[in-house]
N, C-alpha and C positions, 0 to 999 in steps of 0.2 A: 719410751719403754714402759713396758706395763709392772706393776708386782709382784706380777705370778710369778714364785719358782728364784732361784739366787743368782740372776743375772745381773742384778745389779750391784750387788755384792763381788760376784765374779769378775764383773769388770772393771772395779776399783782394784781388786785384788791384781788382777794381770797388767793391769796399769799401771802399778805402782813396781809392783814385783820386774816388770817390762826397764822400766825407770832406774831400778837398786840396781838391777842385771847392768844394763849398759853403762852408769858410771862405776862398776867394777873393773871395765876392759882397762887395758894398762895401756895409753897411747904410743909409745914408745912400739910396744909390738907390734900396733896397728903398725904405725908406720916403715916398721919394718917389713911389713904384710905387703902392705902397698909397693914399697922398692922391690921386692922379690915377684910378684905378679910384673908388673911396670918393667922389669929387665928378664922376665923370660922367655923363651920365644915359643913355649906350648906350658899350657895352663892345664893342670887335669884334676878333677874334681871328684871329689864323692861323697856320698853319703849314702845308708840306706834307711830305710822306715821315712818317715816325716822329715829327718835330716837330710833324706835323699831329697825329696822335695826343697827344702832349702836351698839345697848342693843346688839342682839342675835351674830354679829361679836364677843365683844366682851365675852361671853360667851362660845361660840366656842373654844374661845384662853384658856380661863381658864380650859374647859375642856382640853386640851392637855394639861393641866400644870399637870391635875393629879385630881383638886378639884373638888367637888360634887358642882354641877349647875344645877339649877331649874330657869328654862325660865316661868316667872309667864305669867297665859292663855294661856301656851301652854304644860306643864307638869302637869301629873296629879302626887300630890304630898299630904304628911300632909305639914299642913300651918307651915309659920316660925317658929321657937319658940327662946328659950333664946339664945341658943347656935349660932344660925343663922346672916345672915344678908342681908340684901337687899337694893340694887342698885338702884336707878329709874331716867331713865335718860327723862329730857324733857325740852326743850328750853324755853318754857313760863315759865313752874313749876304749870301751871292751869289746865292741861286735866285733866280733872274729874276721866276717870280710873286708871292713875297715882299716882292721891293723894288718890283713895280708895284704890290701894295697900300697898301704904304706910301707910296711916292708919290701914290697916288691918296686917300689920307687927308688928308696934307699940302696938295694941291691944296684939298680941302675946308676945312683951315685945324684938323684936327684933332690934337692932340696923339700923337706915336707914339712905345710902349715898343718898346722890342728886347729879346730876350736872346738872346742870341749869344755863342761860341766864342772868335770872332775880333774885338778890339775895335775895330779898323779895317779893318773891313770896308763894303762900301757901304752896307749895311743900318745898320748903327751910324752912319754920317755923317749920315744921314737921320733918323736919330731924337733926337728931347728927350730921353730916357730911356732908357741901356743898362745893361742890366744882363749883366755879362760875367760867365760862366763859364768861368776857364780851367781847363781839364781838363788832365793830364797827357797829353803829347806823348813819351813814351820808345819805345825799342825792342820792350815787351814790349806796348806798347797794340795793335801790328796782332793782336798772335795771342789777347790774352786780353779786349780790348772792340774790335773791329773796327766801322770808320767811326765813327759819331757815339755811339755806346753810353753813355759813362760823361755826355756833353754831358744826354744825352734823359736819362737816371737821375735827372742831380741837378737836371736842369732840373725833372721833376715831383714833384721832396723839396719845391726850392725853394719852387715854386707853391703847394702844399700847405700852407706857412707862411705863405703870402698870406692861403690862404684864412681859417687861423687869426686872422692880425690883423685883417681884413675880420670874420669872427663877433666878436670884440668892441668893433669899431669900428659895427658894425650891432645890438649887442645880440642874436646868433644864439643859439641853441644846436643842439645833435645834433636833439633833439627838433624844435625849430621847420624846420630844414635836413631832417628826413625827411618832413616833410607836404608837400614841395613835390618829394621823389625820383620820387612817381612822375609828374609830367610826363615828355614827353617831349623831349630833346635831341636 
């Protein structure tokens, strides 16, 4: 890496901030996260903006694990029902189409994860299951992870540990998870 410009700065910054982020998760929730994915029999996920990107990575992974995945506004599907459950990942917990899927899960009588930012946010009220990320809020976060940056980071470290305890909760491996990559998502 060269000097030019505060990328090396920013990378400690998000590195660390990445770091504070994920030992705030509460494990207990996680694995509550995990039993709830692991005994449903449709998984449905969302996010929109960067979050969405998060959402649909990790939906991706769950498909290779095997599970039924329903990428909410983008699968045309029947809506959740009991057996179900859905995902909504958003760093505020306020986008408005967020909280109407969620609601509209709930209506269905579906259990709903959040992970979110903000632990008292409307999205969090609404949901059985938050998983809070609190990210470091200081002065140097507008200029070296501006808006949700360090949220969306470790939100997809986090996920990716899911997906880990999901492969040996389902007897996965690398192998068994690449025969099913090349579907598509």
């Amino acid at each position: 890496m060269t000097d030019r410009g505060p990328r090396k700065e920013a990378l400690r910054y998000l590195s660390h901030g990445i770091h504070q982020t994920i030992d705030s998760i509460d494990c207990a929730l996680a694995d509550r996260l995990v039993d709830a994915i692991f005994e449903a029999e449709r998984v449905f996920i969302y996010g929109a903006g960067r979050s969405g990107f998060v959402a649909r990575c990790f939906a991706m992974r769950l498909g290779h694990l095997g599970l039924r995945v329903v990428r909410m506004s983008i699968d045309e599907v029947d809506a959740p029902g009991q057996r179900d459950m859905t995902i909504i990942v958003s760093g505020t917990g306020e986008t408005q189409s967020s909280m109407f899927y969620a609601q509209s899960s709930r209506d269905g009588g579906t259990l709903v994860a959040s992970i979110t930012e903000v632990a008292d946010s409307s999205l969090a009220k609404m949901s059985d299951i938050v998983i809070h990320l609190d990210s470091p809020n200081d002065e140097d976060r507008e200029i070296y992870a501006p808006m949700g940056t360090i949220f969306e980071d470790a939100c997809m470290i986090f996920l990716d540990t899911v997906v880990v305890d999901l492969m040996v909760r389902l007897d996965e491996t690398e192998g068994s998870m690449r025969k099913r990559h090349k579907q598509l998502y």
